[in-house]
ROSE-4610 file (N, C-alpha, C; in Angstrom, 1 decimal, always signed):
// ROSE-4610
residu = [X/X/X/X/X/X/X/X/X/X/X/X/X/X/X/X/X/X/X/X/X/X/X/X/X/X/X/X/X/X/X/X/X/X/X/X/X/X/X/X/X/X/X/X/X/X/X/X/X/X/X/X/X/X/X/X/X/X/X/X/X/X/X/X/X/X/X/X/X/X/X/X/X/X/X/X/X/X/X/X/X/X/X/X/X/X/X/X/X/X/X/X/X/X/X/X/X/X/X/X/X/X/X/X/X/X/X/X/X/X/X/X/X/X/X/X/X/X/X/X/X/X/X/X/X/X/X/X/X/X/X/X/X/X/X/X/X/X/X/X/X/X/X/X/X/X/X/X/X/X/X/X/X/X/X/X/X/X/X/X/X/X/X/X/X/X/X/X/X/X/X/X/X/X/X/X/X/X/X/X/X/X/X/X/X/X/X/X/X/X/X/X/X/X/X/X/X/X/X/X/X/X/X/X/X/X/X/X/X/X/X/X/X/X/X/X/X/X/X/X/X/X/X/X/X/X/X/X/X/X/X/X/X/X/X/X/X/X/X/X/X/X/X/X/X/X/X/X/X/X/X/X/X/X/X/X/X/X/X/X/X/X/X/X/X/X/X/X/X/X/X/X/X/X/X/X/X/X/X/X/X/X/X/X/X/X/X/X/X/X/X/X/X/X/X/X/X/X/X/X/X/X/X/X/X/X/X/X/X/X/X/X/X/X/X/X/X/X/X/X/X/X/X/X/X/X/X/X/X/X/X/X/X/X/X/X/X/X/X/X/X/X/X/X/X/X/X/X/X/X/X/X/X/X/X/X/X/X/X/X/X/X/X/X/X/X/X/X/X/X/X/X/X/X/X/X/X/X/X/X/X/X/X/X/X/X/X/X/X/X/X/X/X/X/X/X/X/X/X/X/X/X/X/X/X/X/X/X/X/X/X/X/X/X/X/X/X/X/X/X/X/X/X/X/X/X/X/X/X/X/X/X/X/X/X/X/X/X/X/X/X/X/X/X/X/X/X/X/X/X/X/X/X/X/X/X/X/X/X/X/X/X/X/X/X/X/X/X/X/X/X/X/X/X/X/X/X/X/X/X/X/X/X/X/X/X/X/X/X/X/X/X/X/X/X/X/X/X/X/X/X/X/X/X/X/X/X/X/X/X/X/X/X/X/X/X/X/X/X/X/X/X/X/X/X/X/X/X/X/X/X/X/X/X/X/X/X/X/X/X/X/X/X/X/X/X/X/X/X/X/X/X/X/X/X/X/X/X/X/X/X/X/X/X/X/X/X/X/X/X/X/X/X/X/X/X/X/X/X/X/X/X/X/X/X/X/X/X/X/X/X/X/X/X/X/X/X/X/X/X/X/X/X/X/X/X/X/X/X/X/X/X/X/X/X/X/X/X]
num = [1/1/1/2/2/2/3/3/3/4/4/4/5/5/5/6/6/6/7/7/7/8/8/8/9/9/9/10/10/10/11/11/11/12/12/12/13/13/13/14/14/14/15/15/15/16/16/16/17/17/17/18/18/18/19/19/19/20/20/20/21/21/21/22/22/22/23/23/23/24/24/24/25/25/25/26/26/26/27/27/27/28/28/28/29/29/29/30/30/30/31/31/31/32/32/32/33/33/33/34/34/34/35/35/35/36/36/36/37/37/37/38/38/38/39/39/39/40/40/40/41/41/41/42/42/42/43/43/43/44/44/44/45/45/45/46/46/46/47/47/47/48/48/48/49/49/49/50/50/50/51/51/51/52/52/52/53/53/53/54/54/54/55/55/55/56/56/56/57/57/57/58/58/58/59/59/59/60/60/60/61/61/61/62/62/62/63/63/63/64/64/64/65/65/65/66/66/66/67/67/67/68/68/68/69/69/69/70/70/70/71/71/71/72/72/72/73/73/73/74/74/74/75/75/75/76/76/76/77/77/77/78/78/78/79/79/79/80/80/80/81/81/81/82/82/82/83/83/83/84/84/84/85/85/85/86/86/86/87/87/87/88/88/88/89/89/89/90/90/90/91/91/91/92/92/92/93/93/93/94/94/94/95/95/95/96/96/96/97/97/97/98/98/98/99/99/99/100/100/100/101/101/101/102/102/102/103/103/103/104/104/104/105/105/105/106/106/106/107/107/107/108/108/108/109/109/109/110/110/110/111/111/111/112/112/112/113/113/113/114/114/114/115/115/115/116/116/116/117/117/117/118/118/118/119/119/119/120/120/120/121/121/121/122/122/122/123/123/123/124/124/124/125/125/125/126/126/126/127/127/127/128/128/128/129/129/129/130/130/130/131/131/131/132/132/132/133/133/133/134/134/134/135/135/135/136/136/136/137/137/137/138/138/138/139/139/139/140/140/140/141/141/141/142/142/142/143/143/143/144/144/144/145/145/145/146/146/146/147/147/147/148/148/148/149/149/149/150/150/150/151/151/151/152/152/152/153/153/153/154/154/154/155/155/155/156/156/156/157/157/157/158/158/158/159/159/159/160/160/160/161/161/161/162/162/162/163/163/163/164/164/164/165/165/165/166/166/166/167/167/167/168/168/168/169/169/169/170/170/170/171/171/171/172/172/172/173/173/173/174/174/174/175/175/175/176/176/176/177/177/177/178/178/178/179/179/179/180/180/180/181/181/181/182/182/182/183/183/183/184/184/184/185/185/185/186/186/186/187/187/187/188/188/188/189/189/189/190/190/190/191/191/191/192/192/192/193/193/193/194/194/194/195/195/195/196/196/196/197/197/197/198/198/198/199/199/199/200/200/200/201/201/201/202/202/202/203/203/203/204/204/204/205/205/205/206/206/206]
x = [+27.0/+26.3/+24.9/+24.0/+22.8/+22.0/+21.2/+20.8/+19.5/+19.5/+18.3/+17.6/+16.6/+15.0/+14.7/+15.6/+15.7/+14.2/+13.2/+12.0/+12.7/+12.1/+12.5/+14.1/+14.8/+16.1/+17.0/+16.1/+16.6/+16.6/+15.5/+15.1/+15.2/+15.4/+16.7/+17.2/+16.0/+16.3/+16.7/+16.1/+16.2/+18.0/+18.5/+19.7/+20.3/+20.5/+21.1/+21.2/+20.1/+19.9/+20.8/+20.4/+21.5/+23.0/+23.7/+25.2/+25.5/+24.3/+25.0/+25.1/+24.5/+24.0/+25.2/+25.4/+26.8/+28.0/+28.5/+29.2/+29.6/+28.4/+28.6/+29.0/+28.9/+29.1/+27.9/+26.6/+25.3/+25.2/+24.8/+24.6/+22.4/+22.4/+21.4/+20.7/+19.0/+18.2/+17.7/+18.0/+17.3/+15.9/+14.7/+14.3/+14.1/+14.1/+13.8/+13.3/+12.8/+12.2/+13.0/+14.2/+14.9/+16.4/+17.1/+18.3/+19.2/+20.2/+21.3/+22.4/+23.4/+24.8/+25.4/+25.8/+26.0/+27.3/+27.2/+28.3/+28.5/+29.3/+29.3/+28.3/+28.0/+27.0/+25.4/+24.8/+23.8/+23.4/+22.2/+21.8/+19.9/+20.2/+19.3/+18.0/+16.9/+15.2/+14.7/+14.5/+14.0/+12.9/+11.4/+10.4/+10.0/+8.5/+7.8/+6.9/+7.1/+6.6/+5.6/+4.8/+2.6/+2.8/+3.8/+4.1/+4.0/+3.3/+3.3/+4.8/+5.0/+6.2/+7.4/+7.6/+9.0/+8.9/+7.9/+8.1/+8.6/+8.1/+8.5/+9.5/+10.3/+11.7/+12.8/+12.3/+12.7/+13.4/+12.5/+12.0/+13.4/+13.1/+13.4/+13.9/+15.5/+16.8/+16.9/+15.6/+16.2/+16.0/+16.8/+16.6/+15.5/+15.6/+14.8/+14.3/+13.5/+12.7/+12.9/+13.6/+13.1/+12.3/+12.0/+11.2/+11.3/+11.5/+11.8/+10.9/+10.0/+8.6/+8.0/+8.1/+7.7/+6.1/+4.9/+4.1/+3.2/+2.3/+1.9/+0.3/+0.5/-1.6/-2.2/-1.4/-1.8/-1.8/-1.6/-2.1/-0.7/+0.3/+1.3/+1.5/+1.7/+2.1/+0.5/-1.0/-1.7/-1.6/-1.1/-1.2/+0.2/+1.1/+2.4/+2.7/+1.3/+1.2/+1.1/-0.2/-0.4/+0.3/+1.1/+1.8/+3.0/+3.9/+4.8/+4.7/+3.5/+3.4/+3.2/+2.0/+1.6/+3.0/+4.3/+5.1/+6.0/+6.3/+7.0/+6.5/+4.9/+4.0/+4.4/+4.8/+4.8/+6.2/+7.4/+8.6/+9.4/+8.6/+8.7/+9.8/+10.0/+10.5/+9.6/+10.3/+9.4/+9.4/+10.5/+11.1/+10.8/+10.6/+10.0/+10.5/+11.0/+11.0/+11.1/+10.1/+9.6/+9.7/+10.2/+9.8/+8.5/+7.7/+6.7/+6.9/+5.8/+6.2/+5.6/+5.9/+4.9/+3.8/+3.1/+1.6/+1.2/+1.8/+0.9/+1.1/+1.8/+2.0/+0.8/+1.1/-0.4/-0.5/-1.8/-1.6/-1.7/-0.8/-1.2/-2.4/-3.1/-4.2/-5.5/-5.6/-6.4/-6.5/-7.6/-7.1/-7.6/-6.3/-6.4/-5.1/-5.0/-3.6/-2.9/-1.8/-1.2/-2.2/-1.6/-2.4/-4.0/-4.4/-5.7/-6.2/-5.3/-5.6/-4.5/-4.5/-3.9/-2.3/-2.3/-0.4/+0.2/-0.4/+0.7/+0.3/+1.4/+1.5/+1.0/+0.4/+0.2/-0.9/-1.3/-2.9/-3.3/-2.2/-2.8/-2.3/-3.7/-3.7/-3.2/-3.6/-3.8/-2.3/-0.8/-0.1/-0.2/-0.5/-0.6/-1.7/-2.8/-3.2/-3.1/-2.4/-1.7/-0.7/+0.3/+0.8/+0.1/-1.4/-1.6/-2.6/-3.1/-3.4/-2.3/-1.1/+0.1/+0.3/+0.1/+0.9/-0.4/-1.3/-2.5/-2.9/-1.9/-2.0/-0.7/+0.2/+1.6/+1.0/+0.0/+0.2/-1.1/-2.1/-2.9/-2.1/-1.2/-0.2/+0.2/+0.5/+1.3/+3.0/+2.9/+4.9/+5.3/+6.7/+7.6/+7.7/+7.2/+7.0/+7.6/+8.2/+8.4/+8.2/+7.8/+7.8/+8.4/+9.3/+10.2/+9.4/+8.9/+8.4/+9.0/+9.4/+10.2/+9.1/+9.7/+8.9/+9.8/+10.2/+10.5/+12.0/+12.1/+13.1/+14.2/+15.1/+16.1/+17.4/+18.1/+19.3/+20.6/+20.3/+21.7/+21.2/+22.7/+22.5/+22.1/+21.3/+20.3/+20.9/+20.2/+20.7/+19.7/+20.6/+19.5/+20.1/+18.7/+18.5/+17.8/+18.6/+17.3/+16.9/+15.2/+14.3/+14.0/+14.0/+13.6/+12.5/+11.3/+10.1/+9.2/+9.0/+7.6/+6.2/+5.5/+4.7/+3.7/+4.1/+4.3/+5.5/+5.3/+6.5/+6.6/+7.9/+8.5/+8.9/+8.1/+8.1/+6.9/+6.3/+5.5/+6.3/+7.5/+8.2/+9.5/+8.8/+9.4/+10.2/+11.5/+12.0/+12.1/+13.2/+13.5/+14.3/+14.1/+15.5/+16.3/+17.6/+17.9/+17.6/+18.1/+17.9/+18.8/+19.9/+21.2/+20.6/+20.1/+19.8/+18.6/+17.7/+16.3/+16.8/+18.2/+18.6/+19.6/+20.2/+20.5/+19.5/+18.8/+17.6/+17.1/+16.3/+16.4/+17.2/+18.3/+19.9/+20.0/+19.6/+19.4/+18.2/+17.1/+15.8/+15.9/+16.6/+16.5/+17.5/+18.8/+19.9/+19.9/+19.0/+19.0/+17.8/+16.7/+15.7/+14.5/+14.4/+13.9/+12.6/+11.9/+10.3/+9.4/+9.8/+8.9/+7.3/+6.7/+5.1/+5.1/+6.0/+5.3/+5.9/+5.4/+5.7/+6.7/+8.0/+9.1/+9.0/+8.8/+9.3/+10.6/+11.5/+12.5/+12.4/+12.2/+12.3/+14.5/+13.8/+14.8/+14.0/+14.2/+13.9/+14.2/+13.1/+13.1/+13.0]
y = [-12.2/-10.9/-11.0/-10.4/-10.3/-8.8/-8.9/-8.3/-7.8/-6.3/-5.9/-4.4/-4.9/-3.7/-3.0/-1.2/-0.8/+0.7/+0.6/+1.7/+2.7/+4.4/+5.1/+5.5/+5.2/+5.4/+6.5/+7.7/+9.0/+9.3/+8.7/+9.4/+9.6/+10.3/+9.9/+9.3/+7.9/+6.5/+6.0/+6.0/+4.8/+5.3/+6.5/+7.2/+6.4/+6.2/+5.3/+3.8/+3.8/+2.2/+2.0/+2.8/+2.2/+2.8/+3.3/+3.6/+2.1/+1.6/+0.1/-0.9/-0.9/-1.5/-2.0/-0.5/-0.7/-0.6/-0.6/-0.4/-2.5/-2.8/-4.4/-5.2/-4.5/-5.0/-5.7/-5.1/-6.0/-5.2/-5.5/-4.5/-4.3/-3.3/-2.3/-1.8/-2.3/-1.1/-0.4/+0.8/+2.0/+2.4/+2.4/+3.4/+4.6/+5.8/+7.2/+7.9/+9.0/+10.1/+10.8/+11.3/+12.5/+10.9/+11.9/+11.0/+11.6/+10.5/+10.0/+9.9/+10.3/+10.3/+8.7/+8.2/+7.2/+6.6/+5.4/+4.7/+3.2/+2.8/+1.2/+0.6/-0.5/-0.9/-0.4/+0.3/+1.1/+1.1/+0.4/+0.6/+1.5/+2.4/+3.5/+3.2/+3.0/+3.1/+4.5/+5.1/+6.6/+5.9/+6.1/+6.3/+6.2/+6.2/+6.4/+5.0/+4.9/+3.9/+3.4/+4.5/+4.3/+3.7/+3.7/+2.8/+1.2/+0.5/-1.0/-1.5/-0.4/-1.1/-0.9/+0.3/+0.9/+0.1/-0.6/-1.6/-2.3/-3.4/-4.7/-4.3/-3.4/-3.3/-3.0/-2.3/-2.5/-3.8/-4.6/-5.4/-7.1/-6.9/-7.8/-8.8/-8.6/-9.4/-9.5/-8.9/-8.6/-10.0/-10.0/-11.2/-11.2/-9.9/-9.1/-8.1/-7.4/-6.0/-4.9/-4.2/-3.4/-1.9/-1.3/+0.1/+0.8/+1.8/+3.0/+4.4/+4.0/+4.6/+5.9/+6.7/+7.7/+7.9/+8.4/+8.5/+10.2/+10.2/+11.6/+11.7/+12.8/+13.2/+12.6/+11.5/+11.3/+9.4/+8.8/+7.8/+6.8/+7.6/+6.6/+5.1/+4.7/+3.7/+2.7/+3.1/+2.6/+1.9/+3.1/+2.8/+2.3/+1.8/+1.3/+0.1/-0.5/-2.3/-3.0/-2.7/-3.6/-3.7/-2.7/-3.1/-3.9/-3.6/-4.5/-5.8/-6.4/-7.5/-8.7/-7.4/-8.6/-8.1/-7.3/-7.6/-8.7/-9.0/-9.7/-11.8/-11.5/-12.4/-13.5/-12.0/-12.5/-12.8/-12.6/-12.4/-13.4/-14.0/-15.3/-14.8/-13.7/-13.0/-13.0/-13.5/-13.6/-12.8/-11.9/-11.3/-9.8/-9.0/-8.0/-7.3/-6.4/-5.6/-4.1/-3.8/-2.2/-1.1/-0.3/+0.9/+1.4/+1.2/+1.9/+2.8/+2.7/+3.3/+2.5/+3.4/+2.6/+2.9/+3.8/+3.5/+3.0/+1.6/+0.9/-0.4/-0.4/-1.6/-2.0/-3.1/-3.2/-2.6/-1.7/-1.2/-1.9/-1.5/-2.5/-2.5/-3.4/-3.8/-3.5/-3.2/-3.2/-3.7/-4.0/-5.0/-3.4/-2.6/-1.8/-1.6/-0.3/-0.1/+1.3/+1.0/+2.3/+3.7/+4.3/+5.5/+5.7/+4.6/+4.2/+4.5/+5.1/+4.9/+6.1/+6.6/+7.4/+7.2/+5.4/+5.5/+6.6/+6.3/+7.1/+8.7/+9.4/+10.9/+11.8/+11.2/+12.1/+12.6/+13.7/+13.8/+13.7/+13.8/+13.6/+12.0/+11.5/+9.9/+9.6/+10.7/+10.4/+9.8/+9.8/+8.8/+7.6/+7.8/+6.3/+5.3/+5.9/+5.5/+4.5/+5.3/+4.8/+3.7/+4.0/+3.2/+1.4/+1.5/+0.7/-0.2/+0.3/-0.1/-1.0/-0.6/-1.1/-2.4/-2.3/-3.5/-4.1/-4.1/-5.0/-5.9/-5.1/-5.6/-6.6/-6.1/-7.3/-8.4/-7.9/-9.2/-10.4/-10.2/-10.8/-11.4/-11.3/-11.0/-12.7/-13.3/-14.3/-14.3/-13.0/-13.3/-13.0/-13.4/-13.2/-11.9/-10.9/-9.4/-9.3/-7.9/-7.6/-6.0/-5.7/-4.0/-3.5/-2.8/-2.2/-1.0/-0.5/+0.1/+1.1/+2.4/+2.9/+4.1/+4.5/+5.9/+7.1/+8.4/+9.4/+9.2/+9.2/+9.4/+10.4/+10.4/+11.3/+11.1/+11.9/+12.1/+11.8/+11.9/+11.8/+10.4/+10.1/+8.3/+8.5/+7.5/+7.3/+7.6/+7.6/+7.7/+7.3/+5.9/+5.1/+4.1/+3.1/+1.9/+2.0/+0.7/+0.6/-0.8/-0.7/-1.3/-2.0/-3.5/-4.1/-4.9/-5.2/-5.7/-6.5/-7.7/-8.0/-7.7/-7.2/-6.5/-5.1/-5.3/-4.3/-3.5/-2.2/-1.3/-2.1/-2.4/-2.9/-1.8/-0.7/+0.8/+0.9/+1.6/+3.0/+4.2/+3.8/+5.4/+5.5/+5.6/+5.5/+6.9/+6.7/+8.3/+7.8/+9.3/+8.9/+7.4/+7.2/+6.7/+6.7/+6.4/+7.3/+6.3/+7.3/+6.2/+5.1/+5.6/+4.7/+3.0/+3.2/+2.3/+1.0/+2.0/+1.6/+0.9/+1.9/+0.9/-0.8/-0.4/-1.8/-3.0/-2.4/-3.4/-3.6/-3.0/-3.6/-4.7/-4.4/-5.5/-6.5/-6.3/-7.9/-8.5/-8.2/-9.0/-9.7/-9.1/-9.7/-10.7/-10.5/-10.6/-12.7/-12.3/-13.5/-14.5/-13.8/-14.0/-13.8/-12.8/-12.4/-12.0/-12.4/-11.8/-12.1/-13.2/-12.8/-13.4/-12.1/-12.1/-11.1/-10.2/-9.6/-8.3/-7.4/-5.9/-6.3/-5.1/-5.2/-3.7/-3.9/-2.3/-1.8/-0.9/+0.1/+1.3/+1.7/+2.5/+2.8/+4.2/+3.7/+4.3/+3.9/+3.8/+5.2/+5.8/+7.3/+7.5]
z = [-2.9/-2.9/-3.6/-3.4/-3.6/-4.4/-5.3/-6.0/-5.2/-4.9/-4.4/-4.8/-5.6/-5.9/-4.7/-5.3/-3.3/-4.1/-3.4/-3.9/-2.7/-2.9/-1.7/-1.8/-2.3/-1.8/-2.1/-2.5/-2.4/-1.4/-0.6/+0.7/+1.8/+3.0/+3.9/+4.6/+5.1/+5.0/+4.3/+2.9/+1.9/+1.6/+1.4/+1.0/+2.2/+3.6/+4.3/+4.1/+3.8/+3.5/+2.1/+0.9/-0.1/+0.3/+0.9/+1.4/+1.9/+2.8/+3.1/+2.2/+1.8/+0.7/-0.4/-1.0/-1.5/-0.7/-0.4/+0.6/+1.6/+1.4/+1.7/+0.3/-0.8/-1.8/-2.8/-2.4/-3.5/-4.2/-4.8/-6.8/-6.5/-6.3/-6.1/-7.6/-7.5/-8.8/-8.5/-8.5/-8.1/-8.7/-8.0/-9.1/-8.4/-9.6/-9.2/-10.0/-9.8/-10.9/-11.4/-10.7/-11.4/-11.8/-12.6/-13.3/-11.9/-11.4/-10.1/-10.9/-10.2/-10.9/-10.7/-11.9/-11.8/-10.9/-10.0/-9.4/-9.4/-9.1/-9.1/-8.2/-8.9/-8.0/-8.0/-8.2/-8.6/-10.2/-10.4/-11.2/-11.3/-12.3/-11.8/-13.2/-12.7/-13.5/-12.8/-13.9/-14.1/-14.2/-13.1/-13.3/-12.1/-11.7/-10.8/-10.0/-8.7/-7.9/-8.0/-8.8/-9.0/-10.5/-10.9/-12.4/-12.5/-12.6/-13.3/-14.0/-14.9/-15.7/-15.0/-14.4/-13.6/-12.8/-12.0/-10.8/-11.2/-12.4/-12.8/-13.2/-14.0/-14.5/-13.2/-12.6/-10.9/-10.4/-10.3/-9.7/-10.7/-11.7/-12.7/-12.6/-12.1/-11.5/-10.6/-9.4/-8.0/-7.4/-6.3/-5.3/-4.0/-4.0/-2.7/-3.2/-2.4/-2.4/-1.4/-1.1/-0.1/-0.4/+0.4/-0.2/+1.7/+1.4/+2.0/+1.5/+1.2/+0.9/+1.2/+2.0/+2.7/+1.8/+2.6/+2.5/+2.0/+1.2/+0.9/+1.6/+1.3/+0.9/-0.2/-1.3/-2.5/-2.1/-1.0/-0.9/-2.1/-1.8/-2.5/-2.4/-0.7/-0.2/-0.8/-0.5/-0.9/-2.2/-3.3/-4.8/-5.2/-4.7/-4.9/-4.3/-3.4/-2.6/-3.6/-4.2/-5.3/-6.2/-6.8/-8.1/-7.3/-6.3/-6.3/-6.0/-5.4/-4.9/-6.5/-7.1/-8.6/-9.1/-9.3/-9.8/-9.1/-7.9/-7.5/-7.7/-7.5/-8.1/-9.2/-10.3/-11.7/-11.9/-10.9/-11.1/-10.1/-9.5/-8.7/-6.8/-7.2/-5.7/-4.6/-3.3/-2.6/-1.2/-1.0/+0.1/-0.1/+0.7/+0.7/+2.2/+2.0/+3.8/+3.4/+4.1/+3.5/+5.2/+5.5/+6.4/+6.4/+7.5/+7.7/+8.6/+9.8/+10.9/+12.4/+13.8/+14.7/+14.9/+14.4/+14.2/+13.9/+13.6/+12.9/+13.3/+14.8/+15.7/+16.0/+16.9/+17.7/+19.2/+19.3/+20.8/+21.9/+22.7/+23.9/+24.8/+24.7/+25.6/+24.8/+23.6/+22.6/+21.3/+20.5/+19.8/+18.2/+18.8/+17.1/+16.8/+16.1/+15.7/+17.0/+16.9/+18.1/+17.3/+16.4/+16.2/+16.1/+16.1/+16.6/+18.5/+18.9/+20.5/+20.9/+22.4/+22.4/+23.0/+22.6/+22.9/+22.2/+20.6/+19.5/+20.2/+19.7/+20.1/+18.8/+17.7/+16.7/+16.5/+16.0/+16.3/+14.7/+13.6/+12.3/+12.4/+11.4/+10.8/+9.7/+8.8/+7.3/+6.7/+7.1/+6.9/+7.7/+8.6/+9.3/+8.7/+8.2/+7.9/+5.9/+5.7/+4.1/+4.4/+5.5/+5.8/+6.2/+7.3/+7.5/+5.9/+5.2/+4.1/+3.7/+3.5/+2.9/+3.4/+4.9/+5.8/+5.2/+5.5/+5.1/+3.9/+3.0/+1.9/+1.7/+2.2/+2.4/+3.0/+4.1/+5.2/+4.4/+3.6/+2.9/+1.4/+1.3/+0.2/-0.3/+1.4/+1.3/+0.6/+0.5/+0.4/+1.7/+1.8/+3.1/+3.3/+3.7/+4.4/+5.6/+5.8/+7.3/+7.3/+7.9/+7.6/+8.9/+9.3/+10.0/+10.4/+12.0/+12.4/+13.3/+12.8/+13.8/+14.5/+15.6/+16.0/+15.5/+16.3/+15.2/+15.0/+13.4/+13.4/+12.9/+13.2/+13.4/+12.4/+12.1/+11.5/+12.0/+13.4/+14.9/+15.4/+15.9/+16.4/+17.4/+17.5/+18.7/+20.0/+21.1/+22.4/+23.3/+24.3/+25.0/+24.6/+25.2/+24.9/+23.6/+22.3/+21.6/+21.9/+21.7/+22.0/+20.3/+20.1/+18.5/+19.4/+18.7/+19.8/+17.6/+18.3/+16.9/+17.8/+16.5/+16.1/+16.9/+18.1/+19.1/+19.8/+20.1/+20.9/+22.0/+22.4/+23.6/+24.9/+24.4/+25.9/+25.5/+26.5/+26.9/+27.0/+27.2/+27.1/+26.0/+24.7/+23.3/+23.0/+22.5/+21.8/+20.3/+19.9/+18.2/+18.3/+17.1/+16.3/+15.6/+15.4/+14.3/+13.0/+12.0/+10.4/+10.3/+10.5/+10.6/+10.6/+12.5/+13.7/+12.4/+11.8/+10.8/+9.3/+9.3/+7.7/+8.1/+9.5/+9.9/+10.3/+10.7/+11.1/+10.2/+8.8/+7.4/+7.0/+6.8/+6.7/+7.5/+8.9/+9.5/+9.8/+9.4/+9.5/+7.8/+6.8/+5.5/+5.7/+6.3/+6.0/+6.8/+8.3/+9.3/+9.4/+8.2/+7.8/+8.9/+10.4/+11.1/+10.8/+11.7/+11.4/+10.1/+9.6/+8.0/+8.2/+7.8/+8.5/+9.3/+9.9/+11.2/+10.7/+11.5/+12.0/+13.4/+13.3/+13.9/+14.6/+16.0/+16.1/+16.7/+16.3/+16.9/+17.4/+18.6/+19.5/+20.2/+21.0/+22.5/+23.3/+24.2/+25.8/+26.5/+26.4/+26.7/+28.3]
């Protein structure tokens, strides 16, 4: 079993992602802002992701990294790249698989990003765009990164085909996904060592 620095995981991906987590049996550090009722397996850092020190204390004994990040108006994912990478730097970890989104695939037949063009359906940027900061800064990074790219997702299990494609959507005609579908694909791109360097996308086939 393996030790893993899970960022995000109140949240209601990252909250899926650590049920598996424990549940497979690895011993999990949380960090969070509010105090979590304690359980086996879970160990909880009270502090904040734009923190230097809560990172590295995060980070400490982990074997891996993941983050489940969700994005603000305040440019989180931006201000939370750099500190984990120079902590992971200083801390000799070198695996990393973080949730983004697919805006921030590559579009097809253009050389920008999907929300860059009018594949994506959204007409606000301003997360996608924090998001792509992020990837950019993993992928200049030189550690083993994957960032998990889903389109919308959902609370209910998927329905369809799902579609897993690197670094591009494998449809034109994309639906939700659910979280579930996003915390296993986390688990097996770390788990099989899939993708490391690339953007992964999960769709279904609408």
């Amino acid at each position: 079993m393996s030790t893993i620095a899970l960022f995000g995981g109140s949240g209601r991906t990252g909250m899926r992602l650590l049920e598996k987590l424990v549940e497979a049996g690895h011993e999990v550090r949380l960090l969070s802002r509010q105090p979590i009722e304690s359980r086996e397996g879970v160990t909880v850092i009270l502090g904040d992701a734009t923190d230097q020190e809560a990172v590295v204390e995060t980070i400490s004994t982990a074997d891996v990294v993941f983050s489940a990040l969700g994005t603000d108006k305040q440019n989180v994912l931006s201000r939370f790249t750099p500190l984990v990478i120079d902590a992971m730097r200083q801390l000799g970890v070198t695996r990393i698989v973080t949730v983004g989104t697919a805006g921030i695939l590559q579009a097809h037949g253009a050389d920008a990003y999907r929300f860059q063009t009018r594949e994506s359906k959204r007409s606000m940027t301003t997360a996608a765009e924090d998001h792509a900061h992020a990837y950019e800064l993993l992928d200049a990074s030189g550690l083993d990164y994957t960032v998990v790219c889903p389109t919308q997702l959902i609370d209910e299990p998927s329905v369809g085909k799902i579609v897993i494609t690197q670094d591009e959507l494998g449809t034109l005609h994309s639906g939700p996904i659910s979280r579930d579908d996003v915390a296993d694909l986390v688990l097996d791109v770390w788990q099989e060592k899939k993708y490391v360097g690339h953007r992964v996308g999960i769709t279904t086939e609408s």
